[in-house]
C-alpha positions, 0 to 999 in steps of 0.5 A, a space after each residue: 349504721 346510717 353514719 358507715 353508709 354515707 361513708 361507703 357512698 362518698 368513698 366509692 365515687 371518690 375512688 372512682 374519680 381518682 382512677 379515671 385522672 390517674 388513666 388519664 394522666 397515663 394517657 397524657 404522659 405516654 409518649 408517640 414513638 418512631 412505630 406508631 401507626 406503623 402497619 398504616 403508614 407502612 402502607 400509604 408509603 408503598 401506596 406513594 411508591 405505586 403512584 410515583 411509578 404510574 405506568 412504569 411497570 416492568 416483567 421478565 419471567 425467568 431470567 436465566 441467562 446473561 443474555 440482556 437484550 431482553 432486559 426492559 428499558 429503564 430510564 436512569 432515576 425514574 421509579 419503576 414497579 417490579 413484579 415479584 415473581 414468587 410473591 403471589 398472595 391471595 391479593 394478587 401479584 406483589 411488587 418491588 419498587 426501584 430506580 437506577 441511580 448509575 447505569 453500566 451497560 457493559 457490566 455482567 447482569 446478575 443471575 439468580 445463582 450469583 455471588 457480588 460484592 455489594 456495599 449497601 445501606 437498609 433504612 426503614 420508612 422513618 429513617 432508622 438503619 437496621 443493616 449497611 457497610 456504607 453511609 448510602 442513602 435512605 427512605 427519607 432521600 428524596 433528591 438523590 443527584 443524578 450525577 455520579 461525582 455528586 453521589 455519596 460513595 463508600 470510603 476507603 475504610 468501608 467493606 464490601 459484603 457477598 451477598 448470594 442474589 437468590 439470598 436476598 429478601 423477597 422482592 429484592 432478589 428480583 430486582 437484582 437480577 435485572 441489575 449489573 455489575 457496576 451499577 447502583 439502584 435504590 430498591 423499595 421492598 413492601 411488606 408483602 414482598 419482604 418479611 411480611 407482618 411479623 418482626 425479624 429481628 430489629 425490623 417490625 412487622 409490617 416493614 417497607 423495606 428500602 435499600 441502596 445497593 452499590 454493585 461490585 465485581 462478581 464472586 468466584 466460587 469453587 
């Protein structure tokens, strides 16, 4: 009886030992992924997008016609916060981030109700795609050029899409009425004022969202 004793309480340490190296080789071996920390870094990525566009904040409530001259000002490659005009939440107003890549003074600004052609490219903070019909720029693009002959643009094998502006996700739909035809804009959609803290589809919750839209000619519908 002694002799089974000693046995049981080498055993049980022994045993004990040898699970906390087989956690820990678990632990060493589990690869990073592309999602880690993903709410955080989702988060400070907006918080950079707030403190690059200072003081740049822009407001038009209920735009409802084409009429322009009381379309804020925005200097062409300057980043700019939008205010999101359905995206109150119990942390206050929510807002989109954009700049204007390409102006187009004379081209018909967007209404809520519209049709466009657009070619567009959706990226998340690190770089994935999750939607587009051109090779545009992404999350990562930090020195897009200025000038339009320096640009990427879409081939002649690339189609453009119809997109319903009132369709588009949250703080984007805003953004875009503010844009017009021939234009294009970089736009940044936090989660708050995207798809929120909870997955569509490929896109994770608590996605940042950026989008580089190349505006066409308006769609007639019957």
């Amino acid at each position: 009886m002694k002799k089974l004793s000693m046995k049981k309480s080498f055993f049980i340490p022994f045993f004990l030992v040898a699970l906390a190296f087989a956690f820990a080789a678990c632990e060493e071996t589990t690869e990073p992924t592309a999602y880690d920390n993903w709410r955080e870094r989702n988060e400070a990525f907006a918080d950079s997008l707030h403190a690059i566009a200072g003081q740049n904040f822009l407001v038009w409530r209920n735009p409802s016609t084409r009429a322009t001259t009381n379309v804020p000002d925005m200097n062409v490659g300057e980043l700019y916060a939008i205010e999101v005009q359905d995206g109150g939440t119990s942390a206050g107003l929510q807002y989109a981030y954009a700049k204007k890549l390409v102006d187009n003074p004379q081209g018909t600004r967007l209404l809520y109700t519209d049709d466009v052609e657009v070619y567009y490219r959706g990226t998340l903070i690190n770089g994935e795609e999750f939607d587009g019909n051109f090779d545009g720029y992404g999350a990562l693009d930090q020195d897009i050029p200025l000038d339009v002959e320096a640009m990427k643009w879409p081939s002649d094998f690339d189609e453009p899409a119809t997109f319903t502006v009132s369709g588009l996700v949250g703080g984007a739909k805003w953004v875009m009425q503010m844009a017009r035809t021939g234009e294009r804009w970089m736009i940044y959609i936090p989660y708050e004022a995207g798809y929120g803290e909870y997955d569509n589809g490929s896109i994770p919750g608590y996605s940042t969202l950026t989008f580089d839209f190349v505006i066409g000619e308006l769609v007639e519908t019957d």
